[in-house]
N, C-alpha and C positions, 0 to 999 in steps of 0.2 A: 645538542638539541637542534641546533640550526641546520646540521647536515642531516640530522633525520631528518628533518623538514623537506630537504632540496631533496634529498632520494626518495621521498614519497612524492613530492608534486612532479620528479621526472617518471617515476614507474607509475603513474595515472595520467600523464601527458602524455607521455608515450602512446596507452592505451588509446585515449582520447585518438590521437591521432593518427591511427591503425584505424578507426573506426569510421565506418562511411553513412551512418544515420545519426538524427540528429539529439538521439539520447543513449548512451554507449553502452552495453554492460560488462562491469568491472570488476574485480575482487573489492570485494566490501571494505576489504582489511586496508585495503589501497589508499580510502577514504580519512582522512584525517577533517572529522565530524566533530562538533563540542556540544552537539544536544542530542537528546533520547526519551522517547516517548518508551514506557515499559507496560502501559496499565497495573502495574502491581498495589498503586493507590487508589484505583477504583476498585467498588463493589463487586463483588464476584460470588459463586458459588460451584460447586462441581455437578458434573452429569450436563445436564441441558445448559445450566450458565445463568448468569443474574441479567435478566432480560433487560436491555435498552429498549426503551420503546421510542424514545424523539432521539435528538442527536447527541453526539459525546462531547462535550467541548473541553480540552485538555488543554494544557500551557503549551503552547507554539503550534497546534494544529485542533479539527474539529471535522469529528466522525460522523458517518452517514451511512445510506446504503447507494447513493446515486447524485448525479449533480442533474440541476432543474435544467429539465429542457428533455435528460435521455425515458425512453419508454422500455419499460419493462417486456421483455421475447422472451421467456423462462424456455430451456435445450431440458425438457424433461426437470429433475427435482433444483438444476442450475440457475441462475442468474444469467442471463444477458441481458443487453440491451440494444433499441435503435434507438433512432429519433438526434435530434441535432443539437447540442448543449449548448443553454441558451446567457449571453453576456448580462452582467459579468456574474463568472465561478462560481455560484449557489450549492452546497452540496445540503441535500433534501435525505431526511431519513425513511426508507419502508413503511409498507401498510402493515397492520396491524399485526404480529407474529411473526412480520417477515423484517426485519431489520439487525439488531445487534444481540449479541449477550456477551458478557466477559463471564469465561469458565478459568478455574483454577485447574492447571492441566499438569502432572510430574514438577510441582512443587512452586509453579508460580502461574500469573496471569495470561490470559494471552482473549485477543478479540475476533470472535466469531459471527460471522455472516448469515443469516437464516434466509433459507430459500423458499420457495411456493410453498412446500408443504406447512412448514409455519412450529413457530415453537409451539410444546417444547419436541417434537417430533424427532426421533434420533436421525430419519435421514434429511431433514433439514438442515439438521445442523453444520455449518462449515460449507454448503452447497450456494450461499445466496454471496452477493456481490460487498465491499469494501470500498467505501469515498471517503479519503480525507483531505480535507483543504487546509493547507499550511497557513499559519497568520504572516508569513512573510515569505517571499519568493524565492526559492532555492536553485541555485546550480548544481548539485550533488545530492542523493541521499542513500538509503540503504533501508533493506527492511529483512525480518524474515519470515516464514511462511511454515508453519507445524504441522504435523499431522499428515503428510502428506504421505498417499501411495504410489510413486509413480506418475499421476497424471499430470493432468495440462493444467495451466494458468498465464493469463496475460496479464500484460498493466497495462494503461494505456496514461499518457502523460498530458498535461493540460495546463495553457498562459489562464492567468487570470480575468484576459477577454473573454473563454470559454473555446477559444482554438483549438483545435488537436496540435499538439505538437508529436508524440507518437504514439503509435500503440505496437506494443514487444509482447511476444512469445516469448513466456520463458522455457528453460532447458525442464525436462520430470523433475515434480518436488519430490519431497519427501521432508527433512529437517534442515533446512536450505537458507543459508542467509543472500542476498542479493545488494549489489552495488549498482547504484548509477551517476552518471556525472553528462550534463551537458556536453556534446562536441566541442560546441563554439564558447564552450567558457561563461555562455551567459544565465544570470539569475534569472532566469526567469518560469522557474516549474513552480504554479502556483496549489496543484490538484493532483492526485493520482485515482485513478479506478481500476479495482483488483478484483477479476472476477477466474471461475476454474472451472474445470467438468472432471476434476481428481472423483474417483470412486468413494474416498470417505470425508470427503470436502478438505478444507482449508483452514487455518487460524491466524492472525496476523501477531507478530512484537516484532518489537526493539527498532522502531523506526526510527532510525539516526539520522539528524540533519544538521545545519547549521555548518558549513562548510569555512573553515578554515584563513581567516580576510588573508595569512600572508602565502596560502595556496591559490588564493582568486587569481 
């Protein structure tokens, strides 16, 4: 066990260190993670989805559609955002239709974003934006993103002062899990915001965190 250990902290060190920003993107698998957000114990329903209308709050993080401070720029049926995220870390849920729903999607949970158009509208669904704040500060985490055609999607990563620390493009989704790990090794991603302009939107699971104390 112990040399799996040191071959995974060298094959994500490595990467780390190939990496010239300051939150990397890695093979998820890389990650040796000991917590996981699934939604599968939340309420759900299929089609439109079992509407959230305030925030999720789960064990070790808590859902939203934005953190206090960004202002809503909807790119057509999308979520964006401007405005300047305001200290410390607040993640604030959507207006009225535009926020959460967890749908049961090929055999299990998964959490869906609602965009301008507004539940339960099918091209809403999956088109609106993704905030969770961790209850404790990570250096590493992973998630993954359903549903996907193709399109775009960013995260953008965020200290608990409400700092940016980065915002990343990711590669076309589609059924995609993603890894990340601080550069610099430090705890300190307190927020992520995931928003997309994919043609048939987004869904989020399996947010792995809790990084590994003898990989720190």
């Amino acid at each position: 066990m112990r040399l799996s250990l040191t071959l995974t902290f060298l094959t994500f060190g490595h990467m780390a260190a190939a990496c010239e920003t300051p939150v990397c993107l890695v093979d998820p698998d890389a990650l040796a993670l000991t917590r996981i957000i699934t939604f599968e114990d939340t309420q759900s329903s299929r089609g439109p989805g079992h509407l959230v209308k305030d925030l999720l709050v789960l064990e070790g993080a808590t859902f939203g559609e934005r953190f206090a401070g960004q202002i809503l720029a909807p790119e057509g049926d999308h979520d964006q955002f401007t405005g300047i995220v305001l200290p410390p870390l607040t993640v604030v849920a959507g207006e009225a239709g535009q926020n959460l729903s967890v749908v049961f999607l090929q055999g299990n949970n998964v959490l869906n974003g609602y965009g301008v158009a507004g539940y339960p509208k099918r091209h809403a669904q999956g088109e609106g934006a993704i905030a969770f704040l961790f209850d404790d500060d990570q250096s590493a985490l992973s998630f993954q993103l359903r549903g996907g055609e193709a399109g775009s999607a960013s995260a953008v990563f965020y200290h608990r002062s409400g700092q940016e620390i980065m915002r990343m493009d990711l590669p076309p989704v589609g059924e995609n899990a993603f890894g990340f790990i601080r550069a610099t090794g430090d705890a300190d991603i307190a927020g992520v915001v995931i928003t997309n302009t994919d043609p048939q939107g987004l869904a989020l699971d399996n947010i792995r965190f809790g990084k590994n104390p003898e990989l720190s």
